[in-house]
C-alpha positions in Angstrom: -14.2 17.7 5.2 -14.5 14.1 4.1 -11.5 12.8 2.5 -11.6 13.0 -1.1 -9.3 12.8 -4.4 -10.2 13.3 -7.8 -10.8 10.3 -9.4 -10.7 7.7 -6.3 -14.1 5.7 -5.7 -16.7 6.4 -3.3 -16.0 3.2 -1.6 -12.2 3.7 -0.7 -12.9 7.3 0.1 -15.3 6.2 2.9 -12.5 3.5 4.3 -9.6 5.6 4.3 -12.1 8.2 6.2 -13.5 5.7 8.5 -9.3 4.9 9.1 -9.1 8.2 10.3 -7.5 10.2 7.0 -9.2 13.6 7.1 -7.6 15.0 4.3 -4.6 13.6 1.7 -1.4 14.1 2.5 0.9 16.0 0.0 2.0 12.3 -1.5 -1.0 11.1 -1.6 -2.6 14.1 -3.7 0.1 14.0 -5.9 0.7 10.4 -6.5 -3.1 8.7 -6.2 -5.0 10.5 -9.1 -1.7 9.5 -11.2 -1.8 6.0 -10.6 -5.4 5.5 -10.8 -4.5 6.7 -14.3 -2.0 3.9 -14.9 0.9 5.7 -14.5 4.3 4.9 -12.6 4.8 6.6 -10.2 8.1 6.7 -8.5 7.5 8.8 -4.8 9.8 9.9 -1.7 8.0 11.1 1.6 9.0 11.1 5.2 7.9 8.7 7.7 4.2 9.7 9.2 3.2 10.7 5.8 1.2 8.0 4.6 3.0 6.4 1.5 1.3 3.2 2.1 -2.5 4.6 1.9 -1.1 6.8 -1.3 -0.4 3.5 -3.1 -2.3 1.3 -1.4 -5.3 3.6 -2.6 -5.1 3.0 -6.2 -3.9 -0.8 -6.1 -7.3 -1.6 -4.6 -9.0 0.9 -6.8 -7.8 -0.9 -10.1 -8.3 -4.0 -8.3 -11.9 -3.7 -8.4 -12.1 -1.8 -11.5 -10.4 -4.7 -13.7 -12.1 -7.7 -14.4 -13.5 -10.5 -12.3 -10.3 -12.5 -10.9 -10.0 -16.5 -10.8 -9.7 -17.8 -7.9 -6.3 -18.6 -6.3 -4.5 -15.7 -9.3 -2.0 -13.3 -7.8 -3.4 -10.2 -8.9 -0.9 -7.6 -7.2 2.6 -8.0 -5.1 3.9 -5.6 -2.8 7.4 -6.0 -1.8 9.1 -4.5 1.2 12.3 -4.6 3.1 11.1 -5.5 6.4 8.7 -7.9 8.3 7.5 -4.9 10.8 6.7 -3.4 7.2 5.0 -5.9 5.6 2.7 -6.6 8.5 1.7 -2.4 8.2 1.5 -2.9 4.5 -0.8 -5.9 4.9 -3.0 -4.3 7.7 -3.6 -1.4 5.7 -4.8 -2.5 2.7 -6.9 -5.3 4.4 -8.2 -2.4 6.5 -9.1 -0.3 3.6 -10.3 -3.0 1.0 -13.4 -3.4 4.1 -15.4 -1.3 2.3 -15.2 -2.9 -0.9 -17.7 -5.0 -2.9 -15.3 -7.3 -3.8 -13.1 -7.5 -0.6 -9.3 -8.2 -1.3 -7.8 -11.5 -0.3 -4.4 -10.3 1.4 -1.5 -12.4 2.6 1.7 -11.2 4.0 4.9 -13.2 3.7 8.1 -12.9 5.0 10.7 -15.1 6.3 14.3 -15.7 6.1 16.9 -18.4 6.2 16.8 -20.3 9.6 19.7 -20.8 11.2 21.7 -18.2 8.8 22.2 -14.6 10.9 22.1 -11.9 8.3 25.6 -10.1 7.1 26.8 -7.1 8.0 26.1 -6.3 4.2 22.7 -7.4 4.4 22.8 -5.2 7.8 24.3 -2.4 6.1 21.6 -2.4 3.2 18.4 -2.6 5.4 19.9 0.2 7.3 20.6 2.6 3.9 16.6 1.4 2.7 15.1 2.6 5.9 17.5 6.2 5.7 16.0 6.5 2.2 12.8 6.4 3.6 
């Protein structure tokens, strides 16, 4: 069975097939026909579950719905805690935005202070986001 969710286009059902997703994962069931919608959706999942696809999904979906962008606009930002993170985050949606007409333009930033070690409060936080998770 291809993968498929109520209201997610053709195009992005055939990518996140070709990426190997059979069928949707609880989250993404639950979450992508939402925020297709335009809602906000606020979502906790274990690890392996594929959170990033279920947002990841719909960004690119109303992506290409909206209008036409200008060149060199930030059209969407997707924030994360760490660089290992970002780098999934990024590959993910360039991986899946393949398929599209209008293919996204993705850049993944990170960085930190150089020289400056992070605290043991910084520490302690990165540690309590990733338990969250």
């Amino acid at each position: 069975m291809p993968f498929a969710i109520p209201g997610l286009s053709p195009a992005l059902a055939r990518a996140a097939h070709q990426l190997g997703f059979e069928q949707a994962t609880p989250i993404q069931a639950q979450a992508i026909p939402l925020a297709i919608g335009g809602a906000d959706v606020l979502a906790c999942a274990q690890t392996g579950s594929s959170k990033t696809a279920a947002f990841a999904l719909p960004l690119l979906q109303r992506l290409q719905e909206g209008h036409p962008h200008t060149p060199r606009r930030t059209r969407a930002l997707v924030l994360v805690p760490t660089h290992e993170l970002a780098a999934q985050v990024g590959e993910v949606i360039r991986s899946l935005g393949q398929q599209l007409e209008r293919r996204p333009k993705v850049a993944v930033l990170f960085g930190a202070i150089k020289g400056k070690r992070p605290s043991k409060k910084d520490k302690l936080r990165a540690q309590a986001a990733r338990k969250a998770d």
